[in-house]
C-alpha positions, -999 to +999 in steps of 0.1 A: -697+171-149-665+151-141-627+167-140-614+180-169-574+173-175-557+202-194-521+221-199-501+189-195-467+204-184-428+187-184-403+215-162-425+238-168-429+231-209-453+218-233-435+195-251-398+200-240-369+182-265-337+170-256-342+176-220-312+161-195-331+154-163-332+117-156-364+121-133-386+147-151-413+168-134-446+163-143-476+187-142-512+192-149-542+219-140-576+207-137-610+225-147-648+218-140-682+231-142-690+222-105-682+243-077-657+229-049-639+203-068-607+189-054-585+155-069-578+132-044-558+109-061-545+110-099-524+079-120-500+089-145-488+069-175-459+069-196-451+049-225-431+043-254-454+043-281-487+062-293-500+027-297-490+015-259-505+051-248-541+044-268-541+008-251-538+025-213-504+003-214-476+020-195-447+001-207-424+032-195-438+040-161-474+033-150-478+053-113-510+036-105-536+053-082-519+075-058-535+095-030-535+128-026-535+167-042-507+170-063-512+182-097-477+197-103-436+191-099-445+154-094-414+133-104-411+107-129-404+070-112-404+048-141-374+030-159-348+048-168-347+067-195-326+066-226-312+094-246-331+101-275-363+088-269-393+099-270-419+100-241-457+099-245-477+101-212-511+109-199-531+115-164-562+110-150-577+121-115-602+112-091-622+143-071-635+145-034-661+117-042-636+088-059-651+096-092-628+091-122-621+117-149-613+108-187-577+104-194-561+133-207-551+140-240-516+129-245-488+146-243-447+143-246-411+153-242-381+138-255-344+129-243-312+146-253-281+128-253-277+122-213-239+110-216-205+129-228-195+098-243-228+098-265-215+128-284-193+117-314-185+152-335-157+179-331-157+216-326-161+230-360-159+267-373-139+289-394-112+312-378-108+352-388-077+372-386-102+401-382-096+424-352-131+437-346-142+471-341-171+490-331-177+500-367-167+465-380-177+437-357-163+401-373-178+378-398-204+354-394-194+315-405-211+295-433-205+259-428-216+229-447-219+191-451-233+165-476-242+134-467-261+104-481-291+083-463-284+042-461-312+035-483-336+028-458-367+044-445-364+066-418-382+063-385-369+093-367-341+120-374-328+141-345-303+168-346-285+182-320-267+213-319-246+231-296-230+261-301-203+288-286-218+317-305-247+320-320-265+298-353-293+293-375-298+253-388-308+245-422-314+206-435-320+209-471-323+240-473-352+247-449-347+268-416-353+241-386-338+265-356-369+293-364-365+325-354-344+323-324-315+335-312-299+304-299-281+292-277-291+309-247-263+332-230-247+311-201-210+314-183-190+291-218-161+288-189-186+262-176-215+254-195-233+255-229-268+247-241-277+222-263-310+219-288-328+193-303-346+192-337-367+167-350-359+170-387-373+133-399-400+149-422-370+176-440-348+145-451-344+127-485-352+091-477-337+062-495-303+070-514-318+105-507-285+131-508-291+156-483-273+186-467-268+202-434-260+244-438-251+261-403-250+301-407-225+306-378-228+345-355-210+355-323-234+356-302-227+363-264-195+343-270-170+358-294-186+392-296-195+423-278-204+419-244-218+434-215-195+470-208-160+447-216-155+446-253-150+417-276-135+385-265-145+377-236-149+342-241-134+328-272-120+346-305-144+326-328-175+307-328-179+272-333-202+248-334-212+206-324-232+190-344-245+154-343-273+138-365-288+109-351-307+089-381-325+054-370-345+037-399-375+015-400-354-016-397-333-007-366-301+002-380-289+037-372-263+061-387-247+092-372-237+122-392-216+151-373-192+176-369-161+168-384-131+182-405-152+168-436-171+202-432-169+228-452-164+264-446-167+299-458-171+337-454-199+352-469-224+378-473-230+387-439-191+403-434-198+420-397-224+408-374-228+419-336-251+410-316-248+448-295-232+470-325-257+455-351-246+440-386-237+446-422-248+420-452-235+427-485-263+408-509-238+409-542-218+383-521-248+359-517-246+321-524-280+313-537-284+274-528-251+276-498-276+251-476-285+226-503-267+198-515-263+209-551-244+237-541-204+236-555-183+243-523-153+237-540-138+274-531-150+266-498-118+251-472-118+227-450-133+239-413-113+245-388-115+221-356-114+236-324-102+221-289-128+199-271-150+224-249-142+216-213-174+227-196-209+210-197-234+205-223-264+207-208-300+207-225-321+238-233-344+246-199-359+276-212-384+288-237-357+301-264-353+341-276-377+340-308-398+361-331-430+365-309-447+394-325-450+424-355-454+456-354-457+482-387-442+521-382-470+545-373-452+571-392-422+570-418-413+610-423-390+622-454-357+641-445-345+646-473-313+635-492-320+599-484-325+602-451-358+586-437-370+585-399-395+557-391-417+556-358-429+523-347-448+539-321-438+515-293-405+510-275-394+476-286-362+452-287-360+434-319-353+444-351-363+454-386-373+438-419-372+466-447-381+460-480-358+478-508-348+482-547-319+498-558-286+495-578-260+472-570-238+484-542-264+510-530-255+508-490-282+518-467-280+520-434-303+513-406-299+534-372-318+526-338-325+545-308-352+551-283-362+585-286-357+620-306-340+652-298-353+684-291-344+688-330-365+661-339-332+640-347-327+604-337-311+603-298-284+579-294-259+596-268-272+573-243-260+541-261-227+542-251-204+528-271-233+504-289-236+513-324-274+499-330-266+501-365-275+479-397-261+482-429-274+465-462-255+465-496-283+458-523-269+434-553-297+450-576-325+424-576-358+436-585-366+438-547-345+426-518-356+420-483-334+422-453-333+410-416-305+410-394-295+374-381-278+377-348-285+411-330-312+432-309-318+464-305-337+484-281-354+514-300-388+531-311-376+551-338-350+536-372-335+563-394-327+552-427-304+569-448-285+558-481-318+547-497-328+562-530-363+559-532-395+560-518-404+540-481-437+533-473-448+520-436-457+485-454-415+483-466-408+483-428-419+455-401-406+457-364-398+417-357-399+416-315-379+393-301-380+379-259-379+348-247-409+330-256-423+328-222-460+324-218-483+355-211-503+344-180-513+379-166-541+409-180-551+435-160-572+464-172-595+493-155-611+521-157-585+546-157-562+552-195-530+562-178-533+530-155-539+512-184-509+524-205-488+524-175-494+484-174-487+479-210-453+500-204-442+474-176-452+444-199-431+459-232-401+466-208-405+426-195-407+418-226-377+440-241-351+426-211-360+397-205-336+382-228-323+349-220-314+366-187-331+392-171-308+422-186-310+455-169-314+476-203-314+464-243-300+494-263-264+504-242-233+486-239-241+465-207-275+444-213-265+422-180-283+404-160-282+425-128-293+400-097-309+434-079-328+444-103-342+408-113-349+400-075-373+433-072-393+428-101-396+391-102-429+388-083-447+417-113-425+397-138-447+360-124-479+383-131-473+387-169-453+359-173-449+319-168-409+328-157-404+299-138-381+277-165-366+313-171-357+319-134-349+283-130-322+288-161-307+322-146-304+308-109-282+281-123-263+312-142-259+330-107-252+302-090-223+296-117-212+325-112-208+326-074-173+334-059-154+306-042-156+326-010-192+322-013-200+362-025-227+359-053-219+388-084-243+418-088-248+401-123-250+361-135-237+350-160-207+372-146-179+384-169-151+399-146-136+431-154-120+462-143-135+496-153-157+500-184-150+518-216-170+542-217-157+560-182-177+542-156-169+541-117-171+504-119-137+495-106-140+466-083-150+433-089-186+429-089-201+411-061-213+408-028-234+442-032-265+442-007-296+437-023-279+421-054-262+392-040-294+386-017-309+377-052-296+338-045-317+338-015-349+356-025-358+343-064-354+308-051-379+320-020-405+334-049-402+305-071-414+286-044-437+311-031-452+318-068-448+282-080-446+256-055-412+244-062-392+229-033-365+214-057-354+251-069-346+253-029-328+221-026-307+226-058-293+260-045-293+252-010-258+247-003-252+285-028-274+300-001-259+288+031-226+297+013-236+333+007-250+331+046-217+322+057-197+348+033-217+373+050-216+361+084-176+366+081-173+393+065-198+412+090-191+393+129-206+422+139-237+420+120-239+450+105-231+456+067-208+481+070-187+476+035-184+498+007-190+504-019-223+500-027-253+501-043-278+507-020-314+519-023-303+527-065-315+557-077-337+567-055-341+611-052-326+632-025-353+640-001-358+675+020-336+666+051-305+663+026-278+637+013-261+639+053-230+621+060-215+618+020-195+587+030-223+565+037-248+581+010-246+590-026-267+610-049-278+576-064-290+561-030-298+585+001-306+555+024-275+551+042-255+517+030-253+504+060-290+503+071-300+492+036-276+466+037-279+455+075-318+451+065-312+430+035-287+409+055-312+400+082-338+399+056-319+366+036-310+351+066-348+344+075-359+336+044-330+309+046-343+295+078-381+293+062-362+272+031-345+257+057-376+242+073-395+234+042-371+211+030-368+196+065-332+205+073-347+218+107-314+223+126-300+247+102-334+265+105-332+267+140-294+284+135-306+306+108-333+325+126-315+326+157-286+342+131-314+361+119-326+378+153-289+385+164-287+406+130-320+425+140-313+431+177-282+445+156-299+465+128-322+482+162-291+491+188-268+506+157-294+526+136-332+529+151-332+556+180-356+552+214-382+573+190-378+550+164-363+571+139-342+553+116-306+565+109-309+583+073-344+594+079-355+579+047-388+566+024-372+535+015-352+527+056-387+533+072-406+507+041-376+486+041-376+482+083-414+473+081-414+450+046-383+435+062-400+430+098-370+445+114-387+468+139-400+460+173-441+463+176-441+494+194-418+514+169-438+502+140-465+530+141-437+555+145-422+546+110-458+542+087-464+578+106-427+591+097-432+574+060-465+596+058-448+626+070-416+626+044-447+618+018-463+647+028-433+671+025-426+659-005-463+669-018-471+630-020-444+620-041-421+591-034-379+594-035-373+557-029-352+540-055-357+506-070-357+486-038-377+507-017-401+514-047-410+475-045-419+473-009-436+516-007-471+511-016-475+475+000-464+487+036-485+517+034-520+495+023-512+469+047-514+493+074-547+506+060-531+536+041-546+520+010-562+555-001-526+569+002-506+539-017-534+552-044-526+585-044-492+578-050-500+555-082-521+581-095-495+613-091-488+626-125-459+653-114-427+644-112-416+622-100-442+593-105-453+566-127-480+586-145-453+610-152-433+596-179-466+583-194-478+615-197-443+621-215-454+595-244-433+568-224-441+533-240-417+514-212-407+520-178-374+542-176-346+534-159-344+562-137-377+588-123-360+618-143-346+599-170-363+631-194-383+662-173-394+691-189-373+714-166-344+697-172-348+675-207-324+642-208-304+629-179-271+624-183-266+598-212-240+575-195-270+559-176-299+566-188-323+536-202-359+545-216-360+502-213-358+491-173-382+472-157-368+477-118-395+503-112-419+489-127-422+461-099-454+485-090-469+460-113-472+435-083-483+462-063-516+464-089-526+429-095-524+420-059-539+451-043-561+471-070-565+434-090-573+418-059-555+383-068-523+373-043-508+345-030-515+331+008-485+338+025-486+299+047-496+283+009-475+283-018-481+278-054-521+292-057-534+261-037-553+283-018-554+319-031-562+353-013-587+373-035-584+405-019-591+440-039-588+469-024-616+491-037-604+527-045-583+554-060-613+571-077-616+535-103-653+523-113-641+492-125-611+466-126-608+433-146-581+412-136-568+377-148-540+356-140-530+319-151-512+302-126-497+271-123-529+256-107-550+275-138-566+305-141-576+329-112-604+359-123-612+388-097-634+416-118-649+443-097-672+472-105-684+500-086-718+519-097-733+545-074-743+524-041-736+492-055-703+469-054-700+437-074-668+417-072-670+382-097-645+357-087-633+325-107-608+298-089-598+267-110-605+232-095-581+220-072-580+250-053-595+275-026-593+306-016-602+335+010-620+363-003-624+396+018-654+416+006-657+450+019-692+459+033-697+482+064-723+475+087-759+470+079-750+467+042-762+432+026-741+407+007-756+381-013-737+359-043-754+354-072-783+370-056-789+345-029-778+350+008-741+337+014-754+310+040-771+291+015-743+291-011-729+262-026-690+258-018-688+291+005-682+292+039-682+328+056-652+327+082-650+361+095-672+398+100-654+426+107-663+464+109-656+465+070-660+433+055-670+398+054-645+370+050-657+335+029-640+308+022-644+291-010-640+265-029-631+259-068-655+272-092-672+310-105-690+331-078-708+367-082-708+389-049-726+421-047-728+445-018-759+466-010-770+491+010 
């Protein structure tokens, strides 16, 4: 059977609107039923028109037959495109033999408006005198406009918002923006995102009177932000907003944002997107959205100046509603008081169901976990409230939501409520951006298991329009250190690649003009925090953090195949090169403070010289950021190379050696031993590549050695945690990288599973029955940073990795390592070439691994088998396999090359 053409793809979407890029990427993944399948050519059209599309006509763009591979990031060539339109295209392919597939199905994206001048609206919104509070955040804005159709039919209706704040969109009443929480967070000092809506099937045609409603929040803008209070931004949302109508007979008509609009107060009197909300239902205007509505005690809105920065379209999946969850328990505490469990960890919100009395406040409370009194714990939110308060106007039964907040929380105590709750009153609405799940992994082992599903709910729960460190405190930022060490275990679960490609424009915003990038993007500058924190200096330049410009552009082309990531923050990186190279003539990172190897635990040789150390990272600063500087400046010179500037790759490693020869003479002795004696220096040195052949048995020994006076348990902190079990495996110490996984004392993984953990804490002793909770002031039950174990499991235990000389899954390492007491292991992963499958099972003598690889691809399977043992696949000998070539034998395995298609090896005795 031919090619099959499937998961069309524009940037990374299925069916993008209002995108800005004049030259869209185009993408596609290929299946078949045949084994060893490759394209050699493809032919892409693009037209105008269904009708054009269905006729093979393509009016827009036709490629014709081009030669070669390519199935993604290949760049529209056709005319250029025009704002507003919409974009139909198709693809077919040829294999290895010139045979021709079937065109695909079709698919599409759409055109914002591509020009300042296109936009024809003002700023609207409605200003408050309100000094907000913790307790009482400000109003949310109700804004309004009528308008009348021409009297024509209507071909196509597009509406495009943008918004400093936060909004949901009504046309006639109905909801067009969904459940999202849009616009995405970006630095407002420079840009804003902009949506499109195709609302032609919502309007009245004819002399049809219709009405546009825009409930109006502060958002990231106006409201509480980050650890720095209100403000930060603006005073008061606003909003632009431009209707775009064009009828059958080719006349159009524009409606937008003008001081015609109308605006009000209402019901929801404080909303918040950290300290949470509070709707008063008696003040409700039934109908507020619709045209029949009276506005006449509504004034006129208030115009804003014209925003100065850009207005740039939406690039990634937006924060939305993505799943449900119902209370496992809803226990009675008497005098109104009721304590719900949702039995999960989650960042959302909830929908309660209630009847009461007019005026009958109830409020809703949030937090992660319960005392030792069985009372909701919230010293660890800071100064965020998490609180919701509902005034019922004494309908028969209300139902409330929050509009414009999240909260990070398992348990909800609900007090005020006279009455009776019942788990069906409550629903837990979880919110993330709506990235695609591309990643399962499951085994034999139940703590394994959960421990997989904790690092998925923490992605999920921060990865919130940027990739926030925590989702319940005063902070939620989007710490660069933490992002860069989980982002390969982040790929795994998630397509993150238009989410990464939206925060690397936020860091790169957000970059210093000396070149420093901030230890958080978008960056909000700031002296020391409310709430008492050490955090005194301006943010930037931290090893490890501001590396985070250089190393999630290397992984997204590593993961994804994208060069143009690379070329678009290739002057950021050299800047950030540079920065460094000033700062530290000596080559060594020698500045304080810093972060270092973040919480990582004080091992048994002690904190030694204070200055250089803290309790939060016992790898001295300057070896941990000495490593990271020589570590960015190689992976520059590889970017360097790949997109052919091979001078400045040439200077970069030469840059990058000096640094080494640097990092050796200050800090690794004649024995080897690296200065601070640490887990993470030793895995860092060896990850990084930083040692010199003959010392590099010397530091897997040493790492063994501090493992073993430590009873097998690791200290490192996030950084060195992401590199630990890697180093030790690839130095065949896979048995030992397992025993670490599997530890279930403190500290390990297993550990706060078997504490009823649902996400990965922030810290190893963030609760320990010796010592209970950790200090509350930074203490997160929601933070992914160690979970970046996760890549650790699906490319060791699952078996499926990237080859390091190919990027983008064209040709895929299948590679499990066989152990740590499992029977079996099931492991699948979609990438952008299509899905990869590597299931293995173990019974008594007998070893079966089952591999799938999508057409278009290869791959290099290692399967372990000691000598005199037989392999066959799919019970025949591997010589007379179809697509497999066997490449290597060594003293415990047998490495085949393959080609696309399913394959079942077993290994005998």
């Amino acid at each position: 059977m031919s090619m099959r053409i499937h998961h069309l793809s524009t940037e990374y979407l299925t069916e993008p609107a209002g995108l800005d890029r004049r030259q869209p990427r185009l993408g596609w993944k290929l299946a078949s039923d045949r084994r060893a399948v490759k394209q050699s050519a493809y032919r892409i059209l693009v037209a105008a028109s269904t009708q054009s599309l269905d006729r093979n006509v393509g009016d827009v763009w036709d490629s014709g037959k081009v030669e070669g591979d390519r199935s993604q990031h290949v760049s529209y060539e056709g005319i250029e495109l025009v704002s507003g339109m919409t974009y139909m295209w198709k693809v077919m392919v040829w294999d290895e033999s010139g045979h021709a597939s079937d065109w695909s199905e079709p698919a599409s994206w759409s055109m914002g408006l591509l020009s300042r001048a296109e936009w024809q609206g003002k700023w609207v919104g409605l200003k408050s005198n309100h000094a907000p509070t913790h307790a009482e955040p400000k109003p949310a804005v109700y804004l309004r406009k009528g308008f009348q159709t021409e009297g024509r039919s209507i071909r196509k209706a597009s509406l495009f918002c943008a918004a400093l704040g936060a909004y949901e969109l009504y046309v006639n009443g109905c909801k067009i923006s969904g459940d999202r929480l849009a616009p995405d967070w970006t630095d407002y000092n420079i840009r804003v995102s902009c949506q499109m809506y195709d609302v032609t099937d919502v309007l009245n045609e004819g002399d049809g009177d219709n009405a546009i409603g825009i409930l109006l929040g502060h958002g990231w803008y106006s409201g509480y932000i980050g650890m720095f209070g209100y403000h930060r931004y603006g005073k008061d949302p606003r909003v632009l907003v431009q209707l775009n109508l064009e009828y059958e007979d080719g006349s159009r008509q524009s409606v937008f944002s003008d001081p015609t609009w109308k605006a009000s107060f209402g019901p929801l009197v404080a909303t918040d997107y950290q300290m949470g909300e509070t709707y008063d239902a008696r003040l409700e205007m039934p109908g507020w959205n619709t045209l029949q509505y009276d506005d006449t005690s509504w004034t006129a809105a208030n115009v804003f100046y014209e925003f100065k920065g850009h207005i740039v379209a939406e690039s990634c999946p937006p924060v939305s509603s993505v799943m449900e969850l119902k209370p496992v328990s809803i226990v009675d505490k008497g005098n109104g008081v009721w304590l719900a469990d949702m039995g999960q960890n989650m960042v959302g919100r909830i929908r309660i169901r209630l009847q009461g009395e007019a005026g009958t406040t109830v409020t809703l409370r949030h937090g992660e976990a319960l005392d030792e009194k069985k009372e909701l714990y919230t010293a660890n939110l800071r100064l965020t409230r998490q609180t919701d308060i509902f005034i019922l106007s004494g309908k028969t039964e209300e139902v409330y939501e929050p509009h414009f907040t999240l909260h990070g929380f398992r348990y909800v105590e609900i007090s005020g409520y006279v009455g009776e709750l019942k788990p069906s009153d409550l629903t837990g609405v979880v919110y993330h951006s709506s990235l695609d799940k591309t990643g399962v992994l499951e085994t034999s082992h139940p703590l394994l298991n959960r421990l997989l599903a904790n690092i998925e709910w923490t992605q999920r729960g921060n990865f919130i329009s940027v990739p926030t460190d925590c989702p319940q405190r005063d902070e939620r930022l989007g710490w660069s250190g933490d992002a860069q060490v989980f982002f390969r275990t982040s790929s795994y679960f998630m397509n993150v690649a238009p989410f990464f490609t939206k925060w690397l424009t936020d860091l790169t915003d957000a970059q210093r003009p000396t070149g420093a990038f901030t230890d958080f993007a978008p960056f909000i500058p700031g002296g020391k925090t409310e709430h008492g924190g050490d955090m005194t200096y301006d943010h930037t330049a931290s090893a490890g953090w501001g590396d985070a410009g250089i190393i999630v552009p290397w992984m997204m082309y590593r993961v994804y195949g994208d060069t143009d990531i690379i070329e678009r923050h290739y002057e950021a990186m050299t800047r950030w090169i540079a920065f460094l190279g000033e700062m530290h003539p000596s080559h060594l990172r020698e500045d304080l403070p810093q972060f270092g190897d973040w919480l990582s635990i004080p091992e048994a040789a002690g904190l030694g010289d204070f200055s250089n150390v803290s309790a939060f990272s016992t790898t001295p600063y300057d070896v941990f950021g000495t490593a990271y500087y020589a570590y960015s400046t190689g992976l520059l010179a590889k970017m360097a190379s790949i997109v052919g500037k091979h001078d400045d790759a040439l200077r970069y490693m030469r840059h990058r050696e000096e640094i080494t020869e640097a990092f050796n003479r200050a800090y690794v002795d004649a024995s080897g031993t690296i200065k601070g004696d640490t887990q993470a220096a030793y895995t860092m040195a060896l990850a990084m590549e930083l040692l010199p052949e003959e010392k590099r048995e010397f530091a897997v020994n040493r790492i063994l050695q501090l493992l073993e006076q430590r009873d097998w348990h690791i200290s490192t902190g996030i950084h060195g945690t992401r590199w630990l079990l890697a180093v030790l495996a690839d130095n065949g110490y896979e048995e030992i990288a397992y025993k670490l996984l599997m530890q279930t004392g403190y500290p390990s993984w297993f550990y706060s599973v078997l504490q009823g953990a649902t996400t990965i804490w922030e810290r190893w002793d963030g609760w320990t029955e010796e010592k209970g909770f950790q200090r509350p002031g930074m203490n997160s039950f929601n933070q992914y940073a160690l979970g970046s174990v996760g890549e650790w499991i699906f490319r060791f235990v699952g078996g499926i990795d990237l080859d390091d000389r190919v990027p983008g899954y064209k040709h895929i390492r299948i590679h499990p390592r066989i152990g740590g007491g499992l029977d079996h292991v099931a492991s699948r992963y979609e990438s952008i070439q299509g899905p990869i499958s590597c299931n293995w099972r173990r019974l008594d003598d007998r070893l079966s691994i089952d591999v799938s690889i999508p057409a278009g691809t290869t791959a290099v399977v290692r399967i372990p088998a000691n000598p005199g043992q037989h392999v066959t696949e799919s019970g025949g000998s591997l010589e007379a396999a179809i697509g497999l070539t066997v490449s290597e034998h060594t003293n415990d395995a047998v490495f085949v090359e393959i080609g696309s298609g399913d394959y079942l090896f077993t290994v005998s005795d």
